[in-house]
KEZASE-635449 format. One record per residue (C-alpha): residue in three letters; y, x, z. Coordinates in steps of 0.05 Angstrom, whole numbers, m for minus. Each point is the difference from the previous one (the first is absolute). Layout:
! residues N
ALA	Y	X	Z
...
! end
This chain:
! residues 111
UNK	422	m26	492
UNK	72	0	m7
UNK	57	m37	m37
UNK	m12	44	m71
UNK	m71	m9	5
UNK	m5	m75	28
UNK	m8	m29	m72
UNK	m37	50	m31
UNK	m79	m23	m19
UNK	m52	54	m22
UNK	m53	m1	m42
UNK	m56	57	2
UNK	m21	29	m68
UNK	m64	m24	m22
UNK	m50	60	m26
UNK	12	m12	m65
UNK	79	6	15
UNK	m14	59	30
UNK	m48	32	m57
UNK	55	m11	m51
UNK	51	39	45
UNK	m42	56	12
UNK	m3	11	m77
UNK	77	m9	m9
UNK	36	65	m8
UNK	65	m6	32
UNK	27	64	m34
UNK	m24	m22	m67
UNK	11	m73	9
UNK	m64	m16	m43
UNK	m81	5	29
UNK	m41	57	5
UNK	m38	17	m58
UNK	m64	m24	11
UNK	m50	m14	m58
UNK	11	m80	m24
UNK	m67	m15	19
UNK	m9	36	71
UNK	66	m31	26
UNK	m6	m72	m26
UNK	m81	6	29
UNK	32	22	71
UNK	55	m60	m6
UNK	m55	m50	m5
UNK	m42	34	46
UNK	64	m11	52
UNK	13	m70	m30
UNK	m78	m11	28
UNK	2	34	71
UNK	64	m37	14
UNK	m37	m70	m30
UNK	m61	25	60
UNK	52	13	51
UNK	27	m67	m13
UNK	m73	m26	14
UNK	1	m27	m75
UNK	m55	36	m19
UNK	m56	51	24
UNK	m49	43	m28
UNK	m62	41	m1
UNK	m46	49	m32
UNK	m14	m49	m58
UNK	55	m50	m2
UNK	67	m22	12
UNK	8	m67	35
UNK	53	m55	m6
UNK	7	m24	79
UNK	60	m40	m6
UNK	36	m21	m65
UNK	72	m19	21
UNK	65	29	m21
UNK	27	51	36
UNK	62	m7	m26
UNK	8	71	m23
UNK	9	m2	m86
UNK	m29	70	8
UNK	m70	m24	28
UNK	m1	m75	m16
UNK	m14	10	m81
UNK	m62	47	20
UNK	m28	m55	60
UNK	4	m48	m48
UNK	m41	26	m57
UNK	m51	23	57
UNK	1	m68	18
UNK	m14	m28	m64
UNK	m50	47	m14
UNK	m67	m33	m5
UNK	m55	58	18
UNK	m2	46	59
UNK	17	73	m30
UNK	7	67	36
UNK	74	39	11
UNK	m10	43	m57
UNK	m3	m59	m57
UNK	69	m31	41
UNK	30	59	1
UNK	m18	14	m73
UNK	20	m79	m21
UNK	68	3	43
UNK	22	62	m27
UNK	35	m41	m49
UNK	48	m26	58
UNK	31	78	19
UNK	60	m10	m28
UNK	20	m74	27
UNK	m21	24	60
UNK	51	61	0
UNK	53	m47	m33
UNK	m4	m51	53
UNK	m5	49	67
! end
C-alpha cells in the first residue's frame, strides 16, 4: 500500500452486481436483449444464490428454506429476504422465482 492507495476501501461485487454488468453493453450503453421474462427470471435467480451465499437461505429438491432472516443491508436482496421471510408455507424455487419475478426491475435499479 502506498500514499495514493492508503485511503482507498474496496468493496467486492456481489453476484447480482455482477449479473447486471455482464448484461450491460458498453458499446450500446443499454442491456442485451434478452426476452423480459428470461432476464428478470435469471436476476432473481442471482438475487437468491447471493441470499444462500450469504447463509440467508438454502434449498433443496422440493423447497427453498429461510435460515436466517436479517437484513443484509443490500436494497437489491433485502425486499426479496423479506417477503421470504414473511412467507407463511414452505414452497420450492420455482414458485419464488415465479412470485419474485415482480422485483427484476428494483433489483436492476438499485445495483
Amino acid at each position: 500500500m502506498d500514499a495514493a492507495t492508503k485511503d482507498v476501501t474496496t468493496r467486492s461485487l456481489s453476484l447480482v452486481d455482477e449479473f447486471v454488468l455482464m448484461l450491460f453493453s458498453e458499446s450500446t450503453g443499454y442491456f442485451h436483449q434478452v426476452p423480459g421474462w428470461n432476464m428478470n427470471c435469471a436476476i432473481v435467480g442471482a438475487v437468491l444464490a447471493e441470499l444462500s451465499l450469504l447463509s440467508r437461505i438454502d434449498t433443496d429438491m422440493k423447497s427453498l428454506h429461510l435460515l436466517d432472516p436479517t437484513e443484509t443491508g443490500d436494497p437489491a436482496l433485502d425486499p426479496i429476504l423479506q417477503e421470504i421471510a414473511a412467507s407463511q408455507e414452505s414452497r420450492d424455487t420455482q414458485f419464488w422465482v415465479e412470485r419474485l419475478v415482480a422485483h427484476a426491475e428494483s433489483v436492476i435499479s438499485v445495483t
